[in-house]
N, C-alpha and C positions, 0 to 999 in steps of 0.2 A: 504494500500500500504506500503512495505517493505522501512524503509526509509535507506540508505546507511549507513552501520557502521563507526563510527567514531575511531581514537585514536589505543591502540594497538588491540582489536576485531577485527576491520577491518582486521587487518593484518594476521587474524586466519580464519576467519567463512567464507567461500562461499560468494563471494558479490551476494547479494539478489537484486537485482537491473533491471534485467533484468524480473523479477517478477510484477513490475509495470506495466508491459504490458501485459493487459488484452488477447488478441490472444495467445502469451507464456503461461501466466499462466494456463490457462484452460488446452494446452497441457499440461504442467509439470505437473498441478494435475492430472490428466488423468494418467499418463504416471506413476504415484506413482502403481498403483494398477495393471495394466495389467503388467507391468516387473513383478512384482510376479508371474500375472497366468501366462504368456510366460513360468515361471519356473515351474508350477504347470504343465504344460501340458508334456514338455521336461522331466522331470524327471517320469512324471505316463507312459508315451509311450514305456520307456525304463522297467521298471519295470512292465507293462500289458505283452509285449513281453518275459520279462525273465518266467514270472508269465507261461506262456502257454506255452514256449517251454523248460524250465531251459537252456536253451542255449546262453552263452556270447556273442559267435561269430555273430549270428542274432540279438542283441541290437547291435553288433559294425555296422550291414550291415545296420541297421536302422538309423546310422551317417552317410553313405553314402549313403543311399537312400536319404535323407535332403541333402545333400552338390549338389548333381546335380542338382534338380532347383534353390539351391540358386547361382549357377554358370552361369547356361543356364539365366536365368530370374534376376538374377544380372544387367547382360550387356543390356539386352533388355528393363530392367524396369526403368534403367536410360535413356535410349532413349526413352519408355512412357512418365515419367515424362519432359523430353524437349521438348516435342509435344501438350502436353492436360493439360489444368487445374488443377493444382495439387491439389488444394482440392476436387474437383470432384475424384480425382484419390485415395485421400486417404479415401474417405469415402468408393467407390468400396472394394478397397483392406482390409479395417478393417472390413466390412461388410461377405469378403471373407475366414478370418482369422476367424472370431466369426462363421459362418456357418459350417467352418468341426472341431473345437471343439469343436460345438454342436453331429456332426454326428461322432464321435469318442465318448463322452459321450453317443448316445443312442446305437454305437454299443459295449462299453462295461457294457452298461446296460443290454444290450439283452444276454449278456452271446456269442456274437460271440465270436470261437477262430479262423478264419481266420486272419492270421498274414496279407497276404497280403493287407485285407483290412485296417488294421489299417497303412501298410506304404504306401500305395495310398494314403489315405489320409493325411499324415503327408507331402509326396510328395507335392498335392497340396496346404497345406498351407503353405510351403516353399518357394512354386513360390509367393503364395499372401505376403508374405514377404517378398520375394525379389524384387517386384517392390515397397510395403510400403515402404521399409526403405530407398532408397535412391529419394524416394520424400518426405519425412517428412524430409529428413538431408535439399536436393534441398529448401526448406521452409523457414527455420528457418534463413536466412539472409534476407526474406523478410519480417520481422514481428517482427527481433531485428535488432536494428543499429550495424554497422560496432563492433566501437567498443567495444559493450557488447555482443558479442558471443563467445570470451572466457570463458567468466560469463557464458551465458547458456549454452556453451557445458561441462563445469564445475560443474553444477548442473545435466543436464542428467547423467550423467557418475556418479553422487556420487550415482543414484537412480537405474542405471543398478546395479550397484556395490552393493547397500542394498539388491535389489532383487532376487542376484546369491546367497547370505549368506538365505534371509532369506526363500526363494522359495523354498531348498532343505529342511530345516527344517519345514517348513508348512505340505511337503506331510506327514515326519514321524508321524508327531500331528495329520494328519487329514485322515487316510486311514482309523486307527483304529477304527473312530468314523464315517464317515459320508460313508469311502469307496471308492476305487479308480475313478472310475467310472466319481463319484459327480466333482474330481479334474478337469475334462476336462469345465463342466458347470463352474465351477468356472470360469475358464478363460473365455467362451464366455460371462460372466457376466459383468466381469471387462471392457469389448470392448464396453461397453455403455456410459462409461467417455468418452473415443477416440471420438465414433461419435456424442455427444454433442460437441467436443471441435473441434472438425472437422467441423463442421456444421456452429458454430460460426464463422470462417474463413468468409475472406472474397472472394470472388473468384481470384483466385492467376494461371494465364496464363504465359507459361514460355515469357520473354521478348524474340523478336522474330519470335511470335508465328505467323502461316500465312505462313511463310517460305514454307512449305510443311513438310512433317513428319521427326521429326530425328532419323538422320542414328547411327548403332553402328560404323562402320567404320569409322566415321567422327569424334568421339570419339576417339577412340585411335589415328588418325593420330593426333588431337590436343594436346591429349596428350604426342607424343610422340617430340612432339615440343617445349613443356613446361617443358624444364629441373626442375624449380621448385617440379610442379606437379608432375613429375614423381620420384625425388626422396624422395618426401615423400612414396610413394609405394615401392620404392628401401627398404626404413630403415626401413618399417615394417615388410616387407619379411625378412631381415636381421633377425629382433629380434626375430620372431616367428618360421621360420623353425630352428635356431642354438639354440633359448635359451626359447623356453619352453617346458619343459619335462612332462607335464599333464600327457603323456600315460603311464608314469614311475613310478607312485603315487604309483597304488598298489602292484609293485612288490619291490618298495623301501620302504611302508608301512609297508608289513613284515618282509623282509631280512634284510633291514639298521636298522629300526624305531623299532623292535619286535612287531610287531602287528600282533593279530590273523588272521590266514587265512580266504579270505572271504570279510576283512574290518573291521573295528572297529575303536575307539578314534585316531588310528595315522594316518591312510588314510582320514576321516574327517576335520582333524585338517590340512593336506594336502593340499586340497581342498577348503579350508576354508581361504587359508593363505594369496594366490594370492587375491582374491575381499576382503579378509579383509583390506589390504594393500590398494588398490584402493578408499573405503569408507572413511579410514585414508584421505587422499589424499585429497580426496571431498570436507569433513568437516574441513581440517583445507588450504582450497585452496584460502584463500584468495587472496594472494599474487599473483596467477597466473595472472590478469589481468593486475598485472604490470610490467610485464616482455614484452620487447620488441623486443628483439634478439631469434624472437621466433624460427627462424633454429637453432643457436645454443641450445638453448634449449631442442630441439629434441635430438642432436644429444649428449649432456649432458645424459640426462635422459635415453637413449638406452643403450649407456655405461654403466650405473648404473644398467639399468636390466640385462645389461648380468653377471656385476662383484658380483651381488646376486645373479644368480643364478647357475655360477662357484661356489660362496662360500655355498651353499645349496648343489652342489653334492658333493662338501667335506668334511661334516659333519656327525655324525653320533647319536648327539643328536636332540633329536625331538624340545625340545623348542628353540633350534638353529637354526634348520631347516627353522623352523616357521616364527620364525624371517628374516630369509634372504629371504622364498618368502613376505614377507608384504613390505619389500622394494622393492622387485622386484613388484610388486603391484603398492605401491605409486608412484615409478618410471614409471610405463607402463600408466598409469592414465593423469601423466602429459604431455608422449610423446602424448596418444591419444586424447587429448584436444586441442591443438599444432599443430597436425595433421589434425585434423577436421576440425576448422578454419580455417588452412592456406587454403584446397578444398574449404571450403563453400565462403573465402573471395578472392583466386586470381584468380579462376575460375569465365570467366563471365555466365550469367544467364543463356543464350540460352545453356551452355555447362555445365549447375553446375548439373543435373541429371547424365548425363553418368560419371562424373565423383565422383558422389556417387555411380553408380552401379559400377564403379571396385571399389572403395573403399569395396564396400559389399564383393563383391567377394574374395579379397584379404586378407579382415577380418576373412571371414569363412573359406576361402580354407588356410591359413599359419598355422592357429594349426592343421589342420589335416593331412597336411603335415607335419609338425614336430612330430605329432603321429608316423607314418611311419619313418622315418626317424631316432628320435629315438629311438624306438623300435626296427630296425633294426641293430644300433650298438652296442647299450645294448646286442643283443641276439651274436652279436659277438664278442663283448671283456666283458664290464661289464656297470653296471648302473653309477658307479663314474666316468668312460672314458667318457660316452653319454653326460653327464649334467657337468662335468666342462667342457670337451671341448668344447663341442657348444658353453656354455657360453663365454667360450676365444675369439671363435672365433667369436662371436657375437660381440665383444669389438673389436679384430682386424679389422674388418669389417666395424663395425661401419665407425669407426677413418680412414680407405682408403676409404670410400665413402666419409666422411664428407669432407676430403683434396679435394679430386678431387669435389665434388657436391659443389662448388663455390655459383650457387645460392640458395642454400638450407642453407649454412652455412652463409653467409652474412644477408639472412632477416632478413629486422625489420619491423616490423609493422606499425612503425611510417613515414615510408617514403619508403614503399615496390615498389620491380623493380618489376612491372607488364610485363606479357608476353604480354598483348595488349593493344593497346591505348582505352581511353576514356571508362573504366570501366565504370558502377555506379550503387551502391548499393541501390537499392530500399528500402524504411521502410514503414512500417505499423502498424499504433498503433490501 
């Protein structure tokens, strides 16, 4: 068992704390190896499709065949999750996710090139992930105390964040050697930690349960009564549709950066800059747990991501570049830590699923709508216009939400204005 750092370490390294709990820990180990193959798969799908048709545009349609059941099955998987067992529901759902990366490995064993087949399939393991994930989030305060889920959502995120860096570099090492194919089995491999660590659970019924089934609509209406809750969803819409320019990599890869058409070292390094920032963040987060004023905090660290990555679209060296999304990284790490939290701790239980599935939803759908969006103004004034202005105005934005969103700005942790009476946070060790 992990014992808490003491002195100035502490004030650097992940508190490891939350590790001591044997339910946690098996997730987190667990959770080390499949965020890889999640990335192994995501990256060989796009690249099986490029491979059979040379065509960009159907990998882009292949991010929108994925974005609509993690939209539709978003909202509804968090209303699973507030109705059924959630261990029951995540061993289904993992079980679900490792069956069509099996049957995407035999059918690009088999030499299909039916494109269709391979985004059915990717389709339904979108839905099986979009009801996984916001009942693995709906979990995680039942299995850590109140207040060490900072600490664990601090650690998840430092492991999402290794896995975005080191999952795109896996495939390049391992096509050449074992074969695209193998990439998808890897992942239904890695979903054997999950259902051990899922199994070990203890059975975990949302509080409530008996009610009769819940509604999505009961969902949003609660939501939309919990000015708290809602604008933490307000500030991430904010960050993500004005201030991330992803779909602008590779056309600022070559034209700002001088990088060969195609991709190379500056679109890489691009790509790389955002979760390397994030992993920084992780590794040296100790500190997050002791922060209290965690809306202002949010609304701190937003500003930061937008004022990196205004200063990113007005540069035109690449190691400068670089530098300003890695803030913008560190920055978006600590808003989504903050974030997570505050859903997993001021949402009560019978309502903490639906409000992981819009959290899902709002996750996957805000950069794709900023794809769109800046893409859009890029193609009508220029890449410099798209990405500092968003950025600005992600900072403007910010700062008139944060004024008016009173309860968002005022929490503390320490003494939080609950939207209902008589919380209580269940533990399980």
């Amino acid at each position: 068992m992990p014992p808490r750092p003491d002195g100035r370490l502490r004030r650097i390294i992940p508190d490891p704390r939350p590790l001591r709990i044997g339910n946690f820990r098996r997730m987190f180990v667990s959770q080390v190896a499949t965020v890889i193959g999640s990335q192994l798969t995501a990256v060989a799908v796009q690249q099986q499709i490029f491979d059979l048709t040379g065509s960009s545009a159907l990998v882009g349609l292949a991010s929108l065949v994925a974005l609509v059941p993690l939209v539709v099955f978003g909202l509804l998987g968090g209303a699973v999750a507030d109705s059924f067992d959630r261990r029951r529901l995540l061993m289904i759902t993992s079980v679900g996710i490792a069956a069509t990366s099996l049957a995407l490995w035999l059918t690009a064993l088999g030499g299909s090139r039916q494109v269709w087949v391979i985004m059915l399939l990717l389709a339904v393991q979108q839905g099986f992930f979009a009801v996984n994930q916001p009942t693995r989030s709906a979990v995680l305060p039942r299995i850590v105390p109140a207040e060490l889920v900072p600490a664990a959502n601090a650690l998840n995120m430092t492991v999402f964040a290794t896995g975005v860096i080191v999952g795109p570099l896996l495939v390049g090492v391992l096509i050449p050697v074992i074969g695209l194919p193998w990439l998808y089995f890897l992942d239904a491999l890695t979903l054997t930690g999950v259902l051990y660590a899922v199994f070990r659970l203890p059975p975990i019924p949302p509080a409530g349960a008996g009610r009769g089934r819940a509604k999505v609509s009961d969902g949003l209406v609660y939501l939309r009564a919990r000015p708290l809750l809602l604008m933490t969803f307000v500030i991430d819409i904010i960050a993500m549709v004005c201030g991330m320019p992803r779909a602008l990599f590779p056309e600022m890869a070559e034209h700002t950066f001088g990088g060969p058409p195609g991709g190379g070292v500056a679109l890489g390094l691009l790509n790389a800059g955002l979760a390397a920032g994030s992993l920084l963040g992780g590794l040296t987060g100790g500190w997050i747990t002791r922060v209290h004023r965690q809306g202002m905090a949010i609304l701190i660290a937003v500003v930061l991501w937008g004022i990196s990555m205004a200063l990113f679209g007005s540069t035109s060296l690449l190691w400068l570049a670089v530098l300003y999304l890695a803030v913008g990284g560190f920055a978006d790490l600590v808003s989504s830590v903050y974030r997570s939290t505050l859903l997993q701790v001021a949402a009560t239980d019978e309502m903490r699923g639906r409000m992981q599935g819009v959290f899902t939803v709002v996750v996957a759908g805000g950069p794709r709508l900023a794809d769109l969006v800046h893409g859009v103004v890029a193609d009508a004034t220029s890449t410099t216009v798209a990405v500092v202005g968003g950025g600005l105005l992600c900072v403007v934005l910010t700062i008139v939400a944060g004024w008016f969103g009173r309860s968002l700005r005022d929490y503390d942790s320490r003494s939080p204005t609950h939207d209902e009476p008589g919380r209580v946070v269940e533990r399980s060790t």
